[in-house]
N, C-alpha and C positions, 0 to 999 in steps of 0.2 A: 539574501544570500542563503545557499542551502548547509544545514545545519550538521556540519561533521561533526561537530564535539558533540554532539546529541544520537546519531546514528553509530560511530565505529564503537560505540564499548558495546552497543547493543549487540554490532556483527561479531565482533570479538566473544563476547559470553554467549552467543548463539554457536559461532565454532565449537567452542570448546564441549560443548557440554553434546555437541554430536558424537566427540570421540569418546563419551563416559556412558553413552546411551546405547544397549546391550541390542537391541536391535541392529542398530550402523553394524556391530558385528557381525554380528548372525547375517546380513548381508553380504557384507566382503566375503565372511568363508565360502558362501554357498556360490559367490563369483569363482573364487579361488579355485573350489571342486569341482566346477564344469569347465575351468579353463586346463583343468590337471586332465581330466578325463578328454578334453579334445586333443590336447598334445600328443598322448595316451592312444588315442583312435587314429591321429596322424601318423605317428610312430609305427604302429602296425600296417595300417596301411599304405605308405612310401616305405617302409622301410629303415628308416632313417629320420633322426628327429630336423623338426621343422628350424629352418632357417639357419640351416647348418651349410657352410658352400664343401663341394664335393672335393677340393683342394688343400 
């Protein structure tokens, strides 16, 4: 039989300690600034922010 009580606290304290580890940050933000800046380049470019209906 495969060994859950042996593997989930590993997944579990594996999660966790992704959200405390200053890099995972520094990740997301630098998703977050390129996803600002293409809204941003959208915007200018249409006119009008993205995924907005014209009604």
């Amino acid at each position: 039989m495969f060994p859950f009580s042996q593997l989930l606290p590993l997944i579990v304290t594996t999660l966790a300690s992704v959200f405390f580890d200053p890099l995972f940050w520094v990740v997301i933000l630098l998703v977050a600034l390129q996803y600002r800046r293409m809204a941003v380049a959208r915007n200018e470019f249409f006119g009008r922010a993205a995924g907005r209906f014209p009604w």
